[in-house]
Structures are given as structure tokens and as C-alpha cells.
MIKOL-707743 format. One record per atom (N, C-alpha, C, O): residue number from 0; residue in one letter; atom name; x, y, z. Coordinates in steps of 0.001 Angstrom, whole numbers. Example, Ala and Ser with C-alpha at 12.3 -4.5 7.8 and 13.67 -1.06 7.14 Angstrom:
<atom i="0" aa="A" at="N" u="13190" v="-5690" w="7800"/>
<atom i="0" aa="A" at="CA" u="12300" v="-4500" w="7800"/>
<atom i="0" aa="A" at="C" u="13200" v="-3300" w="7800"/>
<atom i="0" aa="A" at="O" u="14236" v="-3319" w="8465"/>
<atom i="1" aa="S" at="N" u="12850" v="-2250" w="7080"/>
<atom i="1" aa="S" at="CA" u="13670" v="-1060" w="7140"/>
<atom i="1" aa="S" at="C" u="12900" v="30" w="7870"/>
<atom i="1" aa="S" at="O" u="13409" v="1138" w="8039"/>
This chain:
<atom i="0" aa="X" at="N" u="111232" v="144074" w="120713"/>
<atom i="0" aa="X" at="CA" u="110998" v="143036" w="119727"/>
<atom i="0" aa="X" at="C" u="109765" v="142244" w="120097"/>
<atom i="0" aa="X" at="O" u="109467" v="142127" w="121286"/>
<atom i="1" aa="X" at="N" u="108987" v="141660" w="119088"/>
<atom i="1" aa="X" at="CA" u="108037" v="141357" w="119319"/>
<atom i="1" aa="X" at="C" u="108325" v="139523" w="119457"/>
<atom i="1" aa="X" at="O" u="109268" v="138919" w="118944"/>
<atom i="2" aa="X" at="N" u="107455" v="139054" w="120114"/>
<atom i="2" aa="X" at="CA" u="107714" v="137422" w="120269"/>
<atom i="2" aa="X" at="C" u="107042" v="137147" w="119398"/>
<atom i="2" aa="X" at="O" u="106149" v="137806" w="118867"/>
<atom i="3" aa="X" at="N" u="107624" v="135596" w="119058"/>
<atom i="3" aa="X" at="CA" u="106721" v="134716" w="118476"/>
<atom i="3" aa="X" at="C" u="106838" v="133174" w="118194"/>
<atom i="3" aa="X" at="O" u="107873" v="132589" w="118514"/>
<atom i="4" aa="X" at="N" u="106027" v="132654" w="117732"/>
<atom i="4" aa="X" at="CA" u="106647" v="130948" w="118398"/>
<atom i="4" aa="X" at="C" u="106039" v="130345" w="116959"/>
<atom i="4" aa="X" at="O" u="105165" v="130828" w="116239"/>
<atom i="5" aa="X" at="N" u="106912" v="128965" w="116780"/>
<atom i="5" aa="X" at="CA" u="107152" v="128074" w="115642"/>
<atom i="5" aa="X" at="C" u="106369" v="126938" w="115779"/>
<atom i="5" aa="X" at="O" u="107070" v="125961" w="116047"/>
<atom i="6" aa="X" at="N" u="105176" v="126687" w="115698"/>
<atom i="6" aa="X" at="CA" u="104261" v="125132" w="116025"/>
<atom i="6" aa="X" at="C" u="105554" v="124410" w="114906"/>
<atom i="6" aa="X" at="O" u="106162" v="124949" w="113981"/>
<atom i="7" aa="X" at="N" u="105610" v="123489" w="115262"/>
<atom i="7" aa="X" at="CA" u="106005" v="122050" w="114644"/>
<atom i="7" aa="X" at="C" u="105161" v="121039" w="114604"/>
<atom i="7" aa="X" at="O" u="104429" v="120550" w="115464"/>
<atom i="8" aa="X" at="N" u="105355" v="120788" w="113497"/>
<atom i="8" aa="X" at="CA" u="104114" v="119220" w="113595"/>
<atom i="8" aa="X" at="C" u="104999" v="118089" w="113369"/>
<atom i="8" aa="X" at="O" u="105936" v="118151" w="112574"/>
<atom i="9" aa="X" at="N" u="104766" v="117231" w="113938"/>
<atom i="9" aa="X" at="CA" u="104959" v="115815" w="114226"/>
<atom i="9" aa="X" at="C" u="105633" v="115591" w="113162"/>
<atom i="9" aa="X" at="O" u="105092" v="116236" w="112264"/>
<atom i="10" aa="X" at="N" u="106953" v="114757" w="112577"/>
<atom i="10" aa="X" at="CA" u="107690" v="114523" w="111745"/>
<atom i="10" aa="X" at="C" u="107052" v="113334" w="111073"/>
<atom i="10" aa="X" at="O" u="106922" v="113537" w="109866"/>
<atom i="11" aa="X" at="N" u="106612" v="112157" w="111471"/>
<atom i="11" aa="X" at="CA" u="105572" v="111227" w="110834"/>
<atom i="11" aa="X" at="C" u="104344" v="112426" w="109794"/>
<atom i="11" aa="X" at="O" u="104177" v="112135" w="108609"/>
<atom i="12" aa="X" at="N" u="103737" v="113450" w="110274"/>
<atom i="12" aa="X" at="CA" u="102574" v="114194" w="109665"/>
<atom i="12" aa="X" at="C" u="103620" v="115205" w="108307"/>
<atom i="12" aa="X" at="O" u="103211" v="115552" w="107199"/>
<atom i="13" aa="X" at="N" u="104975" v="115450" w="108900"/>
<atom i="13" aa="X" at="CA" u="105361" v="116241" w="107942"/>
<atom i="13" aa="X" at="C" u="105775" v="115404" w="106667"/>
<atom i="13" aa="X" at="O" u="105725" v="115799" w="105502"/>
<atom i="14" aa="X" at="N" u="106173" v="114227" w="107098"/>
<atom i="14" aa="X" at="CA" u="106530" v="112927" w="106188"/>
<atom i="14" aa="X" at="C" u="105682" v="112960" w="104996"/>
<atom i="14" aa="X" at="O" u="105800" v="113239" w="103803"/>
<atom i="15" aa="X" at="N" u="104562" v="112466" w="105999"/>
<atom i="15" aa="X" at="CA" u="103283" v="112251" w="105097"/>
<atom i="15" aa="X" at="C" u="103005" v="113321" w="103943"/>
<atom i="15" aa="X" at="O" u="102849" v="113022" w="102759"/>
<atom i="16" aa="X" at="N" u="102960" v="114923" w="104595"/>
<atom i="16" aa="X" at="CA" u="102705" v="115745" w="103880"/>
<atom i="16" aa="X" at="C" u="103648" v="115375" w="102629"/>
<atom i="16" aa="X" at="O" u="103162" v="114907" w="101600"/>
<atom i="17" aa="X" at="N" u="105055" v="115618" w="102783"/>
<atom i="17" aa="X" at="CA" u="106095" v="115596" w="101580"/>
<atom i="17" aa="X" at="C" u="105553" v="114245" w="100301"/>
<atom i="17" aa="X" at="O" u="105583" v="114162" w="99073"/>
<atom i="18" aa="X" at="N" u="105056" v="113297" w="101516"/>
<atom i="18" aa="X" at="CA" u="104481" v="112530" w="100474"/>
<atom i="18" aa="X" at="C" u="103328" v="112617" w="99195"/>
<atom i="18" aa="X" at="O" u="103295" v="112358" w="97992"/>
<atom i="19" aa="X" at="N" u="102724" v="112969" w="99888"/>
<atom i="19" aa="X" at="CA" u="100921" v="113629" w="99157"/>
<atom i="19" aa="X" at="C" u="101584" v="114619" w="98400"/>
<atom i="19" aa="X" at="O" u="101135" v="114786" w="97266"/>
<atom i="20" aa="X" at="N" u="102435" v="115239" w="98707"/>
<atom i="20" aa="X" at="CA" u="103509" v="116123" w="97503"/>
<atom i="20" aa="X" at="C" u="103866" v="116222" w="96144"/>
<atom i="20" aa="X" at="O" u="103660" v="116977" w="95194"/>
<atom i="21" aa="X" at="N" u="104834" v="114574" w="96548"/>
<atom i="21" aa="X" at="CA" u="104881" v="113904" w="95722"/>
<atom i="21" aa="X" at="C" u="104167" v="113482" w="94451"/>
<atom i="21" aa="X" at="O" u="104485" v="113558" w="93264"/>
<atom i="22" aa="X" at="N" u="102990" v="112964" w="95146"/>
<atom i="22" aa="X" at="CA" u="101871" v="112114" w="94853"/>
<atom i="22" aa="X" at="C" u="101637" v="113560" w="93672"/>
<atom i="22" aa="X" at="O" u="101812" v="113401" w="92464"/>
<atom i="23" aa="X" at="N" u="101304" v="114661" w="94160"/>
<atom i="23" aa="X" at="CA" u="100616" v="115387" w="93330"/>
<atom i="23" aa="X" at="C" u="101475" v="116085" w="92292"/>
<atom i="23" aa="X" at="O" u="101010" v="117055" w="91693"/>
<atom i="24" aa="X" at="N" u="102403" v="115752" w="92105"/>
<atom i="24" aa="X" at="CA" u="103720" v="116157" w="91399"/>
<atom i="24" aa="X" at="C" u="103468" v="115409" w="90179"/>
<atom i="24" aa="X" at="O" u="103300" v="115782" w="89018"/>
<atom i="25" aa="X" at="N" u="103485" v="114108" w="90799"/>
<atom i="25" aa="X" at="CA" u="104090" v="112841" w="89963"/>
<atom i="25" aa="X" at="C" u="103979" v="113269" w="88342"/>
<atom i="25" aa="X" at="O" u="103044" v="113905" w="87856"/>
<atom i="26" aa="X" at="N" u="104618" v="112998" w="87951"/>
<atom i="26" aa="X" at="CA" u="104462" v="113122" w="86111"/>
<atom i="26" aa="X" at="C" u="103501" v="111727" w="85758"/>
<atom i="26" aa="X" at="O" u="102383" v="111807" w="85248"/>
<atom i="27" aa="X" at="N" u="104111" v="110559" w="86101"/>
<atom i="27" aa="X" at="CA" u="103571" v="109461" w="85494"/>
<atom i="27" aa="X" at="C" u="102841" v="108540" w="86938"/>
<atom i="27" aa="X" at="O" u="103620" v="108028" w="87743"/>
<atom i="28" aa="X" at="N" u="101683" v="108441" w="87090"/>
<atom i="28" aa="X" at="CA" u="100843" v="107503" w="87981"/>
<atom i="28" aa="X" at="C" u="99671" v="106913" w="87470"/>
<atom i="28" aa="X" at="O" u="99002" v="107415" w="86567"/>
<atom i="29" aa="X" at="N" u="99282" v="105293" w="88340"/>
<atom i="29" aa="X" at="CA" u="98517" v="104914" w="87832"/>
<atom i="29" aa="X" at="C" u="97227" v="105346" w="88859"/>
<atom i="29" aa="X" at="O" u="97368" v="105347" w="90082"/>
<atom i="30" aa="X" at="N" u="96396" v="105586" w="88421"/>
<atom i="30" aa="X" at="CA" u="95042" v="105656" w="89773"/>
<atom i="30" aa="X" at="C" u="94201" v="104993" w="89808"/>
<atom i="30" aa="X" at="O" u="93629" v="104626" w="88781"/>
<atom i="31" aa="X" at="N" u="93769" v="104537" w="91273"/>
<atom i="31" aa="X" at="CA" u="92888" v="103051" w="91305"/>
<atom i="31" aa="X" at="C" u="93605" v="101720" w="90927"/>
<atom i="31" aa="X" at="O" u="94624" v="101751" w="90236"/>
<atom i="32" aa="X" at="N" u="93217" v="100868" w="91257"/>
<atom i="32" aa="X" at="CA" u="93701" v="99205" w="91867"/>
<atom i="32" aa="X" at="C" u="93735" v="98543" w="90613"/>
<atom i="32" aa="X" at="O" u="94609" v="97687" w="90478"/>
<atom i="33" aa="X" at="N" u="92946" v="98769" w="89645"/>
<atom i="33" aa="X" at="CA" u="93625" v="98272" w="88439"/>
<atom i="33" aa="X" at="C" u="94371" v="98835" w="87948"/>
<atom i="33" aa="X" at="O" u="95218" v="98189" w="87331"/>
<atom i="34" aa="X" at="N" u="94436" v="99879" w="87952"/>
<atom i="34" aa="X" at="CA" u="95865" v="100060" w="86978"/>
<atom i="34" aa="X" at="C" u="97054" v="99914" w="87850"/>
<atom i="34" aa="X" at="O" u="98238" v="99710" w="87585"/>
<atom i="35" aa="X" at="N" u="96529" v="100046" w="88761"/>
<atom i="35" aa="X" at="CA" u="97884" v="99854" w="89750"/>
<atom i="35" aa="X" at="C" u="98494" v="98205" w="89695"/>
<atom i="35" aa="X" at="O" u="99659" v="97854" w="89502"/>
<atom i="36" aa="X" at="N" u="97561" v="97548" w="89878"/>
<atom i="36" aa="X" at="CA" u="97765" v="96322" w="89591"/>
<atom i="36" aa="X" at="C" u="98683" v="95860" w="88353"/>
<atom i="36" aa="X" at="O" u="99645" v="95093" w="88392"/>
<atom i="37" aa="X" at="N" u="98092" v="96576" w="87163"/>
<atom i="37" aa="X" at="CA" u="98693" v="96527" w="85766"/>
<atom i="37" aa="X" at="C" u="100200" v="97176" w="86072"/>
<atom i="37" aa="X" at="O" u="101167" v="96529" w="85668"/>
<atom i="38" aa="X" at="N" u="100435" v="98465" w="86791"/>
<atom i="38" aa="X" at="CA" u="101539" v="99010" w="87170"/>
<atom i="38" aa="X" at="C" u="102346" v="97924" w="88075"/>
<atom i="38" aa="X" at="O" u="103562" v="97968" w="87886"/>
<atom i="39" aa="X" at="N" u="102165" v="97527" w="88465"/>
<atom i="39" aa="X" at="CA" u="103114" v="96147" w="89810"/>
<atom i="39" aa="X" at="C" u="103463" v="95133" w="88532"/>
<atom i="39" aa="X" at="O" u="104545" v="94658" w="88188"/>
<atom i="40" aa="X" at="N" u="102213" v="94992" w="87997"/>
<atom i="40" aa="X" at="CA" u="102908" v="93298" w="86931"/>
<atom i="40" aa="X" at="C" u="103995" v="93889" w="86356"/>
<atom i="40" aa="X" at="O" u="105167" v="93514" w="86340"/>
<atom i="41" aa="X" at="N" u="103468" v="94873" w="85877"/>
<atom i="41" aa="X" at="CA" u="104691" v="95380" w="84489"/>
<atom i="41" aa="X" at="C" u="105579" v="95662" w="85355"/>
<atom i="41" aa="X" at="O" u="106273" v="96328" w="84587"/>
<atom i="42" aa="X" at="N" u="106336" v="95723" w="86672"/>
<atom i="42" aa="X" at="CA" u="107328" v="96306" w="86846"/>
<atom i="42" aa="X" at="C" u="107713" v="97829" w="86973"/>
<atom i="42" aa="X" at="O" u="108743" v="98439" w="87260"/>
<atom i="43" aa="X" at="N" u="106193" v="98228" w="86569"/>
<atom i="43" aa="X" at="CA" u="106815" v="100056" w="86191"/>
<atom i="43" aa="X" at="C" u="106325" v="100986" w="87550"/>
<atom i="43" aa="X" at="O" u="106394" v="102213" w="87472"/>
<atom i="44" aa="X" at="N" u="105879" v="100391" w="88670"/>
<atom i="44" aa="X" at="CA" u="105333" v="101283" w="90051"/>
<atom i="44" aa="X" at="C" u="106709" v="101529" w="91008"/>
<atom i="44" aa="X" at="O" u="107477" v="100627" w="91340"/>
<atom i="45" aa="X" at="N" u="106815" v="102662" w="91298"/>
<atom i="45" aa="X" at="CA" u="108053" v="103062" w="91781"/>
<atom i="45" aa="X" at="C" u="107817" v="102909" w="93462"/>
<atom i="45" aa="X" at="O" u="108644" v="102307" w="94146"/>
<atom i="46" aa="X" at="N" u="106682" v="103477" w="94004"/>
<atom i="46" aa="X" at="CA" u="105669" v="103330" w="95266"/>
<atom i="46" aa="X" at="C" u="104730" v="103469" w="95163"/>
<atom i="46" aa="X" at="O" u="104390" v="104417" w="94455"/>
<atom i="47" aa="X" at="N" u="103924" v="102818" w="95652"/>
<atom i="47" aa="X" at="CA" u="102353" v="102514" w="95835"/>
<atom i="47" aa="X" at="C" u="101833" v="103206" w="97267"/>
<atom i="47" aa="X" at="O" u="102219" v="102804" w="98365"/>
<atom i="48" aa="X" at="N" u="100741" v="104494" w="97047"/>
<atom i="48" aa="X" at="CA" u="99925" v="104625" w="98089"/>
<atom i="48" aa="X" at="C" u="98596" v="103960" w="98297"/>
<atom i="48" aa="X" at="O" u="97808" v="103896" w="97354"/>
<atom i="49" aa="X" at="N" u="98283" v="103439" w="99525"/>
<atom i="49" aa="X" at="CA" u="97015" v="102507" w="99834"/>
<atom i="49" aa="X" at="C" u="96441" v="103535" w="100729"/>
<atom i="49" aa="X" at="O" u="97123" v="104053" w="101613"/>
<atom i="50" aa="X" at="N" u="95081" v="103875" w="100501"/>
<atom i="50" aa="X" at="CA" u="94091" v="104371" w="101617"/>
<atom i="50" aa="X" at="C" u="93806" v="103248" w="102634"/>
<atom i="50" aa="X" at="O" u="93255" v="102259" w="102149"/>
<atom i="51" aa="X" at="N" u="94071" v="103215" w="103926"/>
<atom i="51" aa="X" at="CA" u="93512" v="102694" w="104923"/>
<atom i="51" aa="X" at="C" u="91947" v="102298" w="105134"/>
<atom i="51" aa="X" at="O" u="91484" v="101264" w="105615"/>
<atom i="52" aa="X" at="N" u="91549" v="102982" w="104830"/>
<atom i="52" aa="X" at="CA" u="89786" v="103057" w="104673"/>
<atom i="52" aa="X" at="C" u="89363" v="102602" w="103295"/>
<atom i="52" aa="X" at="O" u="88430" v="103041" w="102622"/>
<atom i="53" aa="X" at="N" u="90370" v="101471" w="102945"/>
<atom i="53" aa="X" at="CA" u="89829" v="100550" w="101477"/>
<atom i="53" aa="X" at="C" u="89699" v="99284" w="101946"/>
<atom i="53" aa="X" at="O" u="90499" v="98754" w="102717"/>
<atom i="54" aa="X" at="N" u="88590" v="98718" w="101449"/>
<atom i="54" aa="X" at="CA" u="88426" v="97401" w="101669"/>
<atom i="54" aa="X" at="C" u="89604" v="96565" w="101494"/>
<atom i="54" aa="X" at="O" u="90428" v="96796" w="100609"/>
<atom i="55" aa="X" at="N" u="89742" v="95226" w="102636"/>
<atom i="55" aa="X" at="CA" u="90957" v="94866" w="102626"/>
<atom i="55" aa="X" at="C" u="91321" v="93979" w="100947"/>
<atom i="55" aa="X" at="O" u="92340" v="93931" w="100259"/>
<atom i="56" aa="X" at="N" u="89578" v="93220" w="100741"/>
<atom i="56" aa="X" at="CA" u="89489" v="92725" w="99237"/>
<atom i="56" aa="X" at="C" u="90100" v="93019" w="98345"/>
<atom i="56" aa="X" at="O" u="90879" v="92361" w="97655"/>
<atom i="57" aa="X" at="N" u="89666" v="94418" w="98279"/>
<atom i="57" aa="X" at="CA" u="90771" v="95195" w="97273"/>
<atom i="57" aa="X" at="C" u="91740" v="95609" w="97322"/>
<atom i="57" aa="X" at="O" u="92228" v="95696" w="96195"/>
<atom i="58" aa="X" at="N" u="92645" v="96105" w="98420"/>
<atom i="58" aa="X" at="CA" u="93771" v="96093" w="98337"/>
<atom i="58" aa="X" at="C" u="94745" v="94919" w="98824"/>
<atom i="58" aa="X" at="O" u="95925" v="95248" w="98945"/>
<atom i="59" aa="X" at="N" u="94379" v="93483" w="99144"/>
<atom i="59" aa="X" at="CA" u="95248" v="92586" w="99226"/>
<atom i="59" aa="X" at="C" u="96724" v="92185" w="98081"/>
<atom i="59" aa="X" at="O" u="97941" v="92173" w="98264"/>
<atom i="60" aa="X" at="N" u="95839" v="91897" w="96899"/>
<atom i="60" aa="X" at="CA" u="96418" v="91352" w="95512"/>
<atom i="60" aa="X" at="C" u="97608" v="92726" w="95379"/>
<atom i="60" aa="X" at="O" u="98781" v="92517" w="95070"/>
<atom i="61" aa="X" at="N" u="97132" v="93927" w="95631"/>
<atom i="61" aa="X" at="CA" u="97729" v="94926" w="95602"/>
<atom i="61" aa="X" at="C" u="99232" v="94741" w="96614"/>
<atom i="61" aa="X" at="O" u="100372" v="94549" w="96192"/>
<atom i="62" aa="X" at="N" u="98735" v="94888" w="98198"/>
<atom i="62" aa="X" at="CA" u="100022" v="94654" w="99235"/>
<atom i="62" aa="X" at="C" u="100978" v="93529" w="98571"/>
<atom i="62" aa="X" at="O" u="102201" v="93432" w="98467"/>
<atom i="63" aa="X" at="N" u="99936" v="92756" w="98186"/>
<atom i="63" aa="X" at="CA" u="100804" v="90935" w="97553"/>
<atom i="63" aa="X" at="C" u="102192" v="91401" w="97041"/>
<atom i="63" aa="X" at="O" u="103329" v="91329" w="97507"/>
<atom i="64" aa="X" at="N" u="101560" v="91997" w="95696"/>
<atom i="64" aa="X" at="CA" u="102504" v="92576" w="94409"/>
<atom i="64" aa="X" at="C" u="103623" v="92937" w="94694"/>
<atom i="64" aa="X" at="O" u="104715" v="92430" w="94433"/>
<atom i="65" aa="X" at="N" u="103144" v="94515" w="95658"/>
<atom i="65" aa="X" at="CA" u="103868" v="95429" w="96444"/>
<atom i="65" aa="X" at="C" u="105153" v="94363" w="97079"/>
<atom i="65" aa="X" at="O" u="106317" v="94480" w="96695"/>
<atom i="66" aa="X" at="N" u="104654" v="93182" w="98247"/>
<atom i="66" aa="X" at="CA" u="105974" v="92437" w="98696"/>
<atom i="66" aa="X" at="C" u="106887" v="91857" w="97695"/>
<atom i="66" aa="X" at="O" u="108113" v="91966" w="97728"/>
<atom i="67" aa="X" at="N" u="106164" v="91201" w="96757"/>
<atom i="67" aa="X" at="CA" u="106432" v="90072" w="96004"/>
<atom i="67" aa="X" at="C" u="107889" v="90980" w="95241"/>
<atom i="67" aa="X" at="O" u="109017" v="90490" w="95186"/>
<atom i="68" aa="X" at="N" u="107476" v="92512" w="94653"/>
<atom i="68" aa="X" at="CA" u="108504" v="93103" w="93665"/>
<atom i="68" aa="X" at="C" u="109288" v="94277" w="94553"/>
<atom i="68" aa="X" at="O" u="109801" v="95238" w="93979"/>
<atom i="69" aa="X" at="N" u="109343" v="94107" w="96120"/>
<atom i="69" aa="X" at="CA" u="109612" v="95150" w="96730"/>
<atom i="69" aa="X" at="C" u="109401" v="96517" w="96688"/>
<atom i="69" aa="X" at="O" u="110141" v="97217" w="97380"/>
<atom i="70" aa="X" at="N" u="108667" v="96963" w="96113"/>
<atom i="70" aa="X" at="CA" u="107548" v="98526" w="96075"/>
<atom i="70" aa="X" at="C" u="107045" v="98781" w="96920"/>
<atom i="70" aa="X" at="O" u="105967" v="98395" w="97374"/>
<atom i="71" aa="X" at="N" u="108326" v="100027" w="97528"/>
<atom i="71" aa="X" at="CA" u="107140" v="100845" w="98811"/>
<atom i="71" aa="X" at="C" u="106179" v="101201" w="99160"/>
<atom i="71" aa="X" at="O" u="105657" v="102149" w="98573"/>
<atom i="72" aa="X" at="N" u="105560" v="100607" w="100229"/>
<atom i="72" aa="X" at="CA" u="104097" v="101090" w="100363"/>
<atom i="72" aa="X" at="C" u="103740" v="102498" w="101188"/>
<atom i="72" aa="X" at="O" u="104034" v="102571" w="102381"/>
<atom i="73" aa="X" at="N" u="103307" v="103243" w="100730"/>
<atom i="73" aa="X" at="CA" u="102742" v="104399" w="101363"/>
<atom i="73" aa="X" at="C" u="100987" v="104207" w="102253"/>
<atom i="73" aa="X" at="O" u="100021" v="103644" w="101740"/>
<atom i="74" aa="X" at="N" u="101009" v="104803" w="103543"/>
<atom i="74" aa="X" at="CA" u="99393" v="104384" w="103760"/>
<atom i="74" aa="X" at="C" u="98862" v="105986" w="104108"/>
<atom i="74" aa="X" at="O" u="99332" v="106664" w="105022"/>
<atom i="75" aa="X" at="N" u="97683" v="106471" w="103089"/>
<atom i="75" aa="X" at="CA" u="96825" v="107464" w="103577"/>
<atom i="75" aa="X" at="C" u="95595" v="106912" w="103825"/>
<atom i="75" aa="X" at="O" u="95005" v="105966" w="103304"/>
<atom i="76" aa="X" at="N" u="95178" v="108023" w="105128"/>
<atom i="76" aa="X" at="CA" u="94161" v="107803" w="106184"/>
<atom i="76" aa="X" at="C" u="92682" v="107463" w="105547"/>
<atom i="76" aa="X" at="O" u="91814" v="106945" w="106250"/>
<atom i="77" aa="X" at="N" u="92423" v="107844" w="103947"/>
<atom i="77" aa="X" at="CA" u="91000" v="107460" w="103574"/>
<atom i="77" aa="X" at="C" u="91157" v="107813" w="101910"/>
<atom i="77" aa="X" at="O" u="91763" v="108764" w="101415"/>
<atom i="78" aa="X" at="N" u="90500" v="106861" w="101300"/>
<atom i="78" aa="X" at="CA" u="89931" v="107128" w="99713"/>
<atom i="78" aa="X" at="C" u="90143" v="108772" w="99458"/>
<atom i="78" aa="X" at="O" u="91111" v="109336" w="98946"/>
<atom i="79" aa="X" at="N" u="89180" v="109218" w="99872"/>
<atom i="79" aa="X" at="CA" u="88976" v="110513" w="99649"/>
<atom i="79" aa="X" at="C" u="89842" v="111583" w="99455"/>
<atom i="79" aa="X" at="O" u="89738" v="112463" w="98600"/>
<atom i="80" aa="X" at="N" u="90922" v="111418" w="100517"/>
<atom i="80" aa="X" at="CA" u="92262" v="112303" w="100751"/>
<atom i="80" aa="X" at="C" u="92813" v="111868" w="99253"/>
<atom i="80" aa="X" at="O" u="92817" v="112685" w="98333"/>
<atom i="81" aa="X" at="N" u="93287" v="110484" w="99085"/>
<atom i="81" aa="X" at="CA" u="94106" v="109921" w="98416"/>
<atom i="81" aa="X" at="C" u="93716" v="110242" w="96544"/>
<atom i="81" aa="X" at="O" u="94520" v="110164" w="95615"/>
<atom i="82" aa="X" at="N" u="91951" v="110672" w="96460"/>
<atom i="82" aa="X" at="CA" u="91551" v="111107" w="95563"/>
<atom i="82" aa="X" at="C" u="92016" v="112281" w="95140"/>
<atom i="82" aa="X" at="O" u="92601" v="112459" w="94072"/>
<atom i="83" aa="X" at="N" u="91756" v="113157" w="96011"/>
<atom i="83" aa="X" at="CA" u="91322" v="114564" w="95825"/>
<atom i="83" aa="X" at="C" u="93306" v="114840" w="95741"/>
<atom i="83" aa="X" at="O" u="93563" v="115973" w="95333"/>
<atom i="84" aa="X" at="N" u="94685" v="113905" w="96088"/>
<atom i="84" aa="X" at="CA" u="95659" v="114192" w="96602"/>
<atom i="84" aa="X" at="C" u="95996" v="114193" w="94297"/>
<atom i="84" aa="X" at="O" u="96462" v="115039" w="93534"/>
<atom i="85" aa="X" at="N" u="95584" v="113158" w="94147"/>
<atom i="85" aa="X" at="CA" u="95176" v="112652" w="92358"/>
<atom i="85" aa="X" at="C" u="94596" v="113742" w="91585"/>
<atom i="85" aa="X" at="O" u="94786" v="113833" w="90372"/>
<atom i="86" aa="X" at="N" u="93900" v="114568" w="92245"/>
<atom i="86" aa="X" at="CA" u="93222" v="115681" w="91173"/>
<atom i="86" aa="X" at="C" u="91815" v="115119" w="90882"/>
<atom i="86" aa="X" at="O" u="91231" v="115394" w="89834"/>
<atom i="87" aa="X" at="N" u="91272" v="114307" w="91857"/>
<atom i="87" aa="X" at="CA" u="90213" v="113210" w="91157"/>
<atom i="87" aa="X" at="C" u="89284" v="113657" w="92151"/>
<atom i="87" aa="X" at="O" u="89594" v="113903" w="93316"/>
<atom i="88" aa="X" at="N" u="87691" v="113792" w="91468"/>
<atom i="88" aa="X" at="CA" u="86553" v="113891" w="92998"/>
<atom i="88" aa="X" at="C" u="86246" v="112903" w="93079"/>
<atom i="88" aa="X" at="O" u="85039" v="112907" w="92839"/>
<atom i="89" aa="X" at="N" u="86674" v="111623" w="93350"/>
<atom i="89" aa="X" at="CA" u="86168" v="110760" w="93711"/>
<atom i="89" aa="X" at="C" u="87529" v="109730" w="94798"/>
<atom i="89" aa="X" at="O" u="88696" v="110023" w="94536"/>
<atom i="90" aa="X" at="N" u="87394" v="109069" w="95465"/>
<atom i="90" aa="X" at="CA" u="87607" v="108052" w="95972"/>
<atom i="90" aa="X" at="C" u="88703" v="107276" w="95469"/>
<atom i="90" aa="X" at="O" u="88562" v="106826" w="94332"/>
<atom i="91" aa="X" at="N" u="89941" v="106986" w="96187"/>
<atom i="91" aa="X" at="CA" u="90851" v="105884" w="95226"/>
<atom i="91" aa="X" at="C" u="91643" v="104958" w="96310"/>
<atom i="91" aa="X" at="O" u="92465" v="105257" w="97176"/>
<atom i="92" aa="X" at="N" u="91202" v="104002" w="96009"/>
<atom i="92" aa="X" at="CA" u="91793" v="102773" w="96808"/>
<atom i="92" aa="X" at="C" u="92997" v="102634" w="97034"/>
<atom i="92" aa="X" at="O" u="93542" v="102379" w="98108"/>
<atom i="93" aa="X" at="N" u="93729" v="102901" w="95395"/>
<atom i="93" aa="X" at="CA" u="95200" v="102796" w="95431"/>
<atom i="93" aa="X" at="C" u="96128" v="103497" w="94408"/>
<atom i="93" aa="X" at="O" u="95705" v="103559" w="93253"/>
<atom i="94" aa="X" at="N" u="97135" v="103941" w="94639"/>
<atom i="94" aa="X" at="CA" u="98118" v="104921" w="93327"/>
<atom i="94" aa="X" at="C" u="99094" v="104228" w="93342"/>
<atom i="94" aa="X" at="O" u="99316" v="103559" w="94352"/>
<atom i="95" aa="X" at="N" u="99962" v="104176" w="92245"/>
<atom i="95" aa="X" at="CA" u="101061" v="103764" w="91929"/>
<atom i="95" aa="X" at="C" u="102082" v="104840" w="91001"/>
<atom i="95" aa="X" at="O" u="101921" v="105042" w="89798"/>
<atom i="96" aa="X" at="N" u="102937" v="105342" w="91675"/>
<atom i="96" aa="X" at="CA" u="103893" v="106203" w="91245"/>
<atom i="96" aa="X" at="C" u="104720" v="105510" w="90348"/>
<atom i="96" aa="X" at="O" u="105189" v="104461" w="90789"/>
<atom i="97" aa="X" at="N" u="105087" v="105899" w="88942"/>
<atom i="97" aa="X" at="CA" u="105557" v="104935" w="88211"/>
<atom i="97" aa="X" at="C" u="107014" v="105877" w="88171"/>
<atom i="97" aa="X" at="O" u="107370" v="106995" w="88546"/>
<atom i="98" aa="X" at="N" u="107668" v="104575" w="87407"/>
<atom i="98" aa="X" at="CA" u="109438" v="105142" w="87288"/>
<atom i="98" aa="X" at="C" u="108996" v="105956" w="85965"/>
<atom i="98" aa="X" at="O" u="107950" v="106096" w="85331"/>
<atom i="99" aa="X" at="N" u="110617" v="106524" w="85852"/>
<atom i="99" aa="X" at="CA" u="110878" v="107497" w="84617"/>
<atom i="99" aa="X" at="C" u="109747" v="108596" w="84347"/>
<atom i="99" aa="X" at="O" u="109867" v="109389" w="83413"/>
């Protein structure tokens, strides 16, 4: 029989993955900080992902929301990931996974 061996990755990295999953699943999301924003007032963001590598400016009002209505926060490592995770070539500060 021939050997062979199982890498595992880190359960935090597999997390993440299932997340960005998600993210790219989603039926209904908002993309970028305004609509996300618009998504928190209204009540309709189920979890919110924040890129780390966004200015804190812009995503403050965002974290605010997030405490204020209890909406999980998700954090990916840069814009870019969090874009391209959207279907988008560009850059996104912030997503909001909406209900229903």
C-alpha cells in the first residue's frame, strides 16, 4: 500500500474559508460601506464582513452599527480578497449579508 498524508490547515483559516463561501453564495448582499450602512439602518444585514486593510474612517460608523444592532462582524485580511470574494475587480471596504 502506498502512503500518504492529510495537511490540515488551521481551523481559524478553514473558518474563514467557509466564510468567503458564504460570502460568495449569498443570494442577497450589500457591497461597499454605503450600502452596507443603508443595510445596518434598515435592519436587513445578517453579518457584516470588514477588510482589515480599510481605512479605520470608513469603517468606524460601520463597526458602530454592527454593535449598536448586534451584527456579526466578519474580518478579511484586505479590500481586494473581500472584492474579488463579491465577484467585483475592485476593492471593498465592507459587505453586508442580508436576511431572507
Amino acid at each position: 500500500m502506498g502512503a500518504f498524508s492529510i495537511q490540515r490547515r488551521p481551523r481559524e483559516e478553514r473558518k474563514q474559508d467557509m466564510s468567503h463561501a458564504e460570502l460568495r453564495m449569498a443570494r442577497r448582499k450589500a457591497v461597499g460601506t454605503k450600502q452596507t450602512i443603508k443595510a445596518l439602518e434598515r435592519g436587513e444585514a445578517k453579518s457584516v464582513y470588514l477588510a482589515r486593510d480599510a481605512d479605520e474612517k470608513i469603517t468606524t460608523s460601520v463597526l458602530e452599527l454592527c454593535k449598536a444592532n448586534g451584527v456579526e462582524i466578519i474580518y478579511v485580511d484586505t479590500m481586494a480578497q473581500l472584492g474579488k470574494a463579491c465577484g467585483i475587480e475592485v476593492g471593498a471596504a465592507s459587505v453586508a449579508i442580508l436576511v431572507g
